[in-house]
LUMNULO-350826 format. One record per residue: x, y, z negated of N, C-alpha, C in turn; residue number from 1. Coordinates in steps of 0.02 Angstrom, whole numbers. Layout:
residues N
<rec><n_X>X</n_X><n_Y>Y</n_Y><n_Z>Z</n_Z><ca_X>X</ca_X><ca_Y>Y</ca_Y><ca_Z>Z</ca_Z><c_X>X</c_X><c_Y>Y</c_Y><c_Z>Z</c_Z><k>NUM</k></rec>
...
***
This chain:
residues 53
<rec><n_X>-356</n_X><n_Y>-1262</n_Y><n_Z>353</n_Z><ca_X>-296</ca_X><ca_Y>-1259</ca_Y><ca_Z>312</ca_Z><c_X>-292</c_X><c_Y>-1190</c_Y><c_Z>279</c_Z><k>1</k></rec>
<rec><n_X>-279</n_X><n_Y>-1190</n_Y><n_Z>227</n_Z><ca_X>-283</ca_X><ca_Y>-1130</ca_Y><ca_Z>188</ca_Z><c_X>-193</c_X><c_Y>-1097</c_Y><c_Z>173</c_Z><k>2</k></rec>
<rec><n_X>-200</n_X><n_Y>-1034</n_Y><n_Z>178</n_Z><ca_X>-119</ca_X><ca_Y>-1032</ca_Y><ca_Z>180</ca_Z><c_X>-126</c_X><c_Y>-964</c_Y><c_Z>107</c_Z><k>3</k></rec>
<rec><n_X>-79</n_X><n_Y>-993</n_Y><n_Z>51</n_Z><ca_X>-39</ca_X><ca_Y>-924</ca_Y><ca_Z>17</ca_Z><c_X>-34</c_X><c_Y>-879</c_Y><c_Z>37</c_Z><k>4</k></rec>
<rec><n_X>-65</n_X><n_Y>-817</n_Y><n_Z>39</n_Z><ca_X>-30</ca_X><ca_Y>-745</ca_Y><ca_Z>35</ca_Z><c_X>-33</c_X><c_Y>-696</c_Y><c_Z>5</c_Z><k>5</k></rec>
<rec><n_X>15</n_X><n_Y>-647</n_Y><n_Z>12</n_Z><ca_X>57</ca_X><ca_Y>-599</ca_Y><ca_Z>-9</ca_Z><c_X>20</c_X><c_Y>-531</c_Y><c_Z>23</c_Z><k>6</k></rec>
<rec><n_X>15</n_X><n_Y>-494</n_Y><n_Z>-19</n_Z><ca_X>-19</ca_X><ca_Y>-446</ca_Y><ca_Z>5</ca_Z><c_X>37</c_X><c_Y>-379</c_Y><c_Z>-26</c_Z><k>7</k></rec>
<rec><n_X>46</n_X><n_Y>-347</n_Y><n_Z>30</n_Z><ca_X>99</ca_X><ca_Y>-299</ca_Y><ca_Z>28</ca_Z><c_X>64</c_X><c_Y>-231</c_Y><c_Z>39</c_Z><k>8</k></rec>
<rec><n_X>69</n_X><n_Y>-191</n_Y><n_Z>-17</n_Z><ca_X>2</ca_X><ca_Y>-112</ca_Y><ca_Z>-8</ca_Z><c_X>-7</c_X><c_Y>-81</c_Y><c_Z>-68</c_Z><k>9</k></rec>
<rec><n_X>19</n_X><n_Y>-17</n_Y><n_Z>-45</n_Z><ca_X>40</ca_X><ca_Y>29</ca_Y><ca_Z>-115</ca_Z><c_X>-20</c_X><c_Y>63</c_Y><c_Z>-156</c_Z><k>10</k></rec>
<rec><n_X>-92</n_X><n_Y>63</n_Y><n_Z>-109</n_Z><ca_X>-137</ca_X><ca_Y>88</ca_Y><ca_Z>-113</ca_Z><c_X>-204</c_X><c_Y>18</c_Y><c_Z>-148</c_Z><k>11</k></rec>
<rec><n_X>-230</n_X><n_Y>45</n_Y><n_Z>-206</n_Z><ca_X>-243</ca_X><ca_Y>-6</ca_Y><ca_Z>-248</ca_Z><c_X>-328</c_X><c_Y>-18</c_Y><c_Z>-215</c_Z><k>12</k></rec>
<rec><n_X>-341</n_X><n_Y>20</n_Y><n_Z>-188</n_Z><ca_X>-415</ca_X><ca_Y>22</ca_Y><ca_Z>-159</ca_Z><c_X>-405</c_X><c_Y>-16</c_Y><c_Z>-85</c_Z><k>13</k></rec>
<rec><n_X>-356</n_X><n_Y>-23</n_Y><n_Z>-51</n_Z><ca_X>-351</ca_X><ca_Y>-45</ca_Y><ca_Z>-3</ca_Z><c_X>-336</c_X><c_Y>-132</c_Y><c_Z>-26</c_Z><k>14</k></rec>
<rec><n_X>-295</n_X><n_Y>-134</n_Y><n_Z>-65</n_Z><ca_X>-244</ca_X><ca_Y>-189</ca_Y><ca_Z>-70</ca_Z><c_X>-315</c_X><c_Y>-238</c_Y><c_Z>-106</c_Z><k>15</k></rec>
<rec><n_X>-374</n_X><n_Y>-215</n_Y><n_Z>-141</n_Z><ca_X>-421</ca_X><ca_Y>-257</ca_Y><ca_Z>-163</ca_Z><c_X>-477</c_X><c_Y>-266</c_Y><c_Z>-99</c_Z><k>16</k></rec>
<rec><n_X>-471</n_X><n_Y>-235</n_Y><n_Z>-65</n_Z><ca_X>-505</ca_X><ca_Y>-248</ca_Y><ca_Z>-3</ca_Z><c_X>-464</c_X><c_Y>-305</c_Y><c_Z>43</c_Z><k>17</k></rec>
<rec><n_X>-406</n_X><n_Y>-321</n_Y><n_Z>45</n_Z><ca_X>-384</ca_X><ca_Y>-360</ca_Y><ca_Z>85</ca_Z><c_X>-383</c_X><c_Y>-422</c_Y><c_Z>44</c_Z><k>18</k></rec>
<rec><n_X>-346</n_X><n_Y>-400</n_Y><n_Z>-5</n_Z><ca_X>-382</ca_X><ca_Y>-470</ca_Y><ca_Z>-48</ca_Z><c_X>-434</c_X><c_Y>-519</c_Y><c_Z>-70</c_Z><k>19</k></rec>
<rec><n_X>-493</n_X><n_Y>-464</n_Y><n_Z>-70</n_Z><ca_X>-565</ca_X><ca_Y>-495</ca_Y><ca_Z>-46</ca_Z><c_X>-553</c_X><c_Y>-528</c_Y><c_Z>24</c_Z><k>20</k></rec>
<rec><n_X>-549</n_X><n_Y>-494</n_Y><n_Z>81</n_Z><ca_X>-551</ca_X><ca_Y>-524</ca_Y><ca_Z>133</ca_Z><c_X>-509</c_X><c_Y>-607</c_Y><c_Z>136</c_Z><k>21</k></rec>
<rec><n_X>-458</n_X><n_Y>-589</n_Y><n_Z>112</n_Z><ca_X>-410</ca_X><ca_Y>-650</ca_Y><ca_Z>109</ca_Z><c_X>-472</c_X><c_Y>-708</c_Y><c_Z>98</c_Z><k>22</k></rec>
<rec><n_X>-481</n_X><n_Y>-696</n_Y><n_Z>24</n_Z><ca_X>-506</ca_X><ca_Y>-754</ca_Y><ca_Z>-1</ca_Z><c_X>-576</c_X><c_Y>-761</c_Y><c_Z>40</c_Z><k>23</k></rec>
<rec><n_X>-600</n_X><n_Y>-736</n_Y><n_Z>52</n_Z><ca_X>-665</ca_X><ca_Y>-737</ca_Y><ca_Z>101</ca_Z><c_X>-660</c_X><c_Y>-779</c_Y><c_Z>159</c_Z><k>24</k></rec>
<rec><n_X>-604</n_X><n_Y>-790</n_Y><n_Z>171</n_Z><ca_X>-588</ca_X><ca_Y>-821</ca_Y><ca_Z>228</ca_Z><c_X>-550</c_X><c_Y>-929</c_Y><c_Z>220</c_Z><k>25</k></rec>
<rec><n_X>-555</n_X><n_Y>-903</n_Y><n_Z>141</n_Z><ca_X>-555</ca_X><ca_Y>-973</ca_Y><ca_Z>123</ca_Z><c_X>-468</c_X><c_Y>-968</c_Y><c_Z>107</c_Z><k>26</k></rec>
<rec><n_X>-434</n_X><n_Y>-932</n_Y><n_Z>111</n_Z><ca_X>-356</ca_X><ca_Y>-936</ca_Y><ca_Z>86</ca_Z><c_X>-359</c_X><c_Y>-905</c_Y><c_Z>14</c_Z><k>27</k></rec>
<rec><n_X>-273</n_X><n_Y>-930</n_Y><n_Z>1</n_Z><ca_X>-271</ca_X><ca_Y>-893</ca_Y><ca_Z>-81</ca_Z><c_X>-220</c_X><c_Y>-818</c_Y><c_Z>-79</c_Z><k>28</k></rec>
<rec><n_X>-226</n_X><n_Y>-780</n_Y><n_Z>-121</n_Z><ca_X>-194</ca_X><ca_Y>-728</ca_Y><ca_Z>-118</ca_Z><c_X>-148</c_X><c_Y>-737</c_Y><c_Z>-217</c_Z><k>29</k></rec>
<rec><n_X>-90</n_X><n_Y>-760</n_Y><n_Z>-185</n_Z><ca_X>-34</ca_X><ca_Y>-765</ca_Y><ca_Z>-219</ca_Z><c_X>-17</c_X><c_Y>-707</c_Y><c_Z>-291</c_Z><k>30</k></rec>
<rec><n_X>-53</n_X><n_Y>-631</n_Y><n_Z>-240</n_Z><ca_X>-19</ca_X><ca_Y>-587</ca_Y><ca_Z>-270</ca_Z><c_X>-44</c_X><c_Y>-503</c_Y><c_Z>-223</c_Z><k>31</k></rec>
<rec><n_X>-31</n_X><n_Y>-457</n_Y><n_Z>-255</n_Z><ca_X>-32</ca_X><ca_Y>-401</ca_Y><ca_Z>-239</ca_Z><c_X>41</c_X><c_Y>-360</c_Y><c_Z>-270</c_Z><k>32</k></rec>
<rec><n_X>75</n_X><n_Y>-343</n_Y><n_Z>-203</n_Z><ca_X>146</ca_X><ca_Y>-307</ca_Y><ca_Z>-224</ca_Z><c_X>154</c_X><c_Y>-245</c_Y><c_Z>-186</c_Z><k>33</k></rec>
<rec><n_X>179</n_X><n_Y>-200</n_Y><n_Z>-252</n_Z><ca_X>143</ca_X><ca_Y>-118</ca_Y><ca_Z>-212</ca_Z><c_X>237</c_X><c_Y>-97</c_Y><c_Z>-195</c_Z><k>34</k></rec>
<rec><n_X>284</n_X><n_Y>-166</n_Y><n_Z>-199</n_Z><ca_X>354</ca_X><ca_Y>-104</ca_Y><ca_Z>-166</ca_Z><c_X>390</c_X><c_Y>-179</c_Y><c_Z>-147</c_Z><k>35</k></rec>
<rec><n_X>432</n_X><n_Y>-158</n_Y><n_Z>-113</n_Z><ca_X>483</ca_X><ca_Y>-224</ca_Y><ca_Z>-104</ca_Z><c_X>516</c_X><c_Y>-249</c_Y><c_Z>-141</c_Z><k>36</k></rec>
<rec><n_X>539</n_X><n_Y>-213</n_Y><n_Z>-204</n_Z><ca_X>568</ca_X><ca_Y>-251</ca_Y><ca_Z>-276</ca_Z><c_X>497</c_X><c_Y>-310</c_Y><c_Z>-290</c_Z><k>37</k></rec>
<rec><n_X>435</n_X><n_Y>-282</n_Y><n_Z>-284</n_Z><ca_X>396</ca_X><ca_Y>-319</ca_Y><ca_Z>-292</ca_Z><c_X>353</c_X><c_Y>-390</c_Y><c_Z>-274</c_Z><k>38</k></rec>
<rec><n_X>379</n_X><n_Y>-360</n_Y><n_Z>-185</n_Z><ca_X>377</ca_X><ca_Y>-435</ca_Y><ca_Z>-145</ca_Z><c_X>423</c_X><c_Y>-488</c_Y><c_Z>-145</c_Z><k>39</k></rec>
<rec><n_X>483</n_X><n_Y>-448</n_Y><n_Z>-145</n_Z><ca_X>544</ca_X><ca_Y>-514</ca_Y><ca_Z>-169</ca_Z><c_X>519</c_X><c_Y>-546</c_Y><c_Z>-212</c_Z><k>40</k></rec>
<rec><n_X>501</n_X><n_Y>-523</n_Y><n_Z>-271</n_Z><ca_X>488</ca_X><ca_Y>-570</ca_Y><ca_Z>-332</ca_Z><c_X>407</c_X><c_Y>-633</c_Y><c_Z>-297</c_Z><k>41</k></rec>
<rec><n_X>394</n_X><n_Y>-609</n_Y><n_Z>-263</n_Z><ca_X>327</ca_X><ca_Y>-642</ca_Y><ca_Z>-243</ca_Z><c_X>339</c_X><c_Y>-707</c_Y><c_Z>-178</c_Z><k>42</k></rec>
<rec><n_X>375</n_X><n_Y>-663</n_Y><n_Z>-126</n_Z><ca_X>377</ca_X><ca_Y>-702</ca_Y><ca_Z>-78</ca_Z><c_X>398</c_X><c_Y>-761</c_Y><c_Z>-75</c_Z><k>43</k></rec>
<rec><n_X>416</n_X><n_Y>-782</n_Y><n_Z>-108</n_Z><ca_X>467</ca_X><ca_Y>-885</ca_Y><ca_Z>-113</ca_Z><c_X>399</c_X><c_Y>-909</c_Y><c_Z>-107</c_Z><k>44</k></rec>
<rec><n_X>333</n_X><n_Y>-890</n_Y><n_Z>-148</n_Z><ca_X>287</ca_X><ca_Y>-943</ca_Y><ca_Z>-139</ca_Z><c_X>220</c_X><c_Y>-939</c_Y><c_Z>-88</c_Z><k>45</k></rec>
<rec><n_X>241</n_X><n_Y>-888</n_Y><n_Z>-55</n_Z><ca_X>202</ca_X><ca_Y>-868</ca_Y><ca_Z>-2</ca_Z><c_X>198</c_X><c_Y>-897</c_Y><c_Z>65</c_Z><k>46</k></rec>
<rec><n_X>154</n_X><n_Y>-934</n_Y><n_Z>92</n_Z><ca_X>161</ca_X><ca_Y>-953</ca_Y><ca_Z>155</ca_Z><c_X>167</c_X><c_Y>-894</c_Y><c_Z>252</c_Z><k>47</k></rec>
<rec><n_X>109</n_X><n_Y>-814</n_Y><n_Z>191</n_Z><ca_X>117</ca_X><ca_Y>-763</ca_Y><ca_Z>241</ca_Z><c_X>106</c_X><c_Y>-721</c_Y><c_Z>218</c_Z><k>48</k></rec>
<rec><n_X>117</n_X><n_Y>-665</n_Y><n_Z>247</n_Z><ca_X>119</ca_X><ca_Y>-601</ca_Y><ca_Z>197</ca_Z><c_X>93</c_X><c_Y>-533</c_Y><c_Z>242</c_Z><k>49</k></rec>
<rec><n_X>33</n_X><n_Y>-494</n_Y><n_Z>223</n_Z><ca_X>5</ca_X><ca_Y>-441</ca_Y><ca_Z>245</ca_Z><c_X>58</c_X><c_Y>-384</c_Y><c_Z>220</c_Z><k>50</k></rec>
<rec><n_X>76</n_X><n_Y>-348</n_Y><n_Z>270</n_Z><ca_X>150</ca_X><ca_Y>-281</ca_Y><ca_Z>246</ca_Z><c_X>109</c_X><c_Y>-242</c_Y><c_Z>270</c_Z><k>51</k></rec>
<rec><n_X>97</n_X><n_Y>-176</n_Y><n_Z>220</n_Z><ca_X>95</ca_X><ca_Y>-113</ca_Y><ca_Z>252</ca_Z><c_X>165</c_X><c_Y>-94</c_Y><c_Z>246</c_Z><k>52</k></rec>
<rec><n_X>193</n_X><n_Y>-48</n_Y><n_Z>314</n_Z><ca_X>245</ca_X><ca_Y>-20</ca_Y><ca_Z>329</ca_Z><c_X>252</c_X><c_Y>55</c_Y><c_Z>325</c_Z><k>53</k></rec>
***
């Protein structure tokens, strides 16, 4: 089963590394959001979401 996600990471070298991984793993990556104004707008269609804190 493949799940939507949200990739939460302010750092643009990191945030394409997880995103590779994502999809590597056979899921989709919705999105890359570098602030929380940014994930709001994202998260409704997200099934899960990678946060850096």
């Amino acid at each position: 089963m493949a799940f939507n996600v949200l990739i939460v990471e302010d750092q643009p070298i990191i945030a394409m590394g997880l995103e590779d991984a994502v999809e590597a793993l056979g899921h989709h990556s919705i999105g890359v959001a570098r602030n929380r104004a940014e994930a709001t707008l994202l998260a409704a269609t997200a099934d899960m979401a990678l946060v850096d804190v």
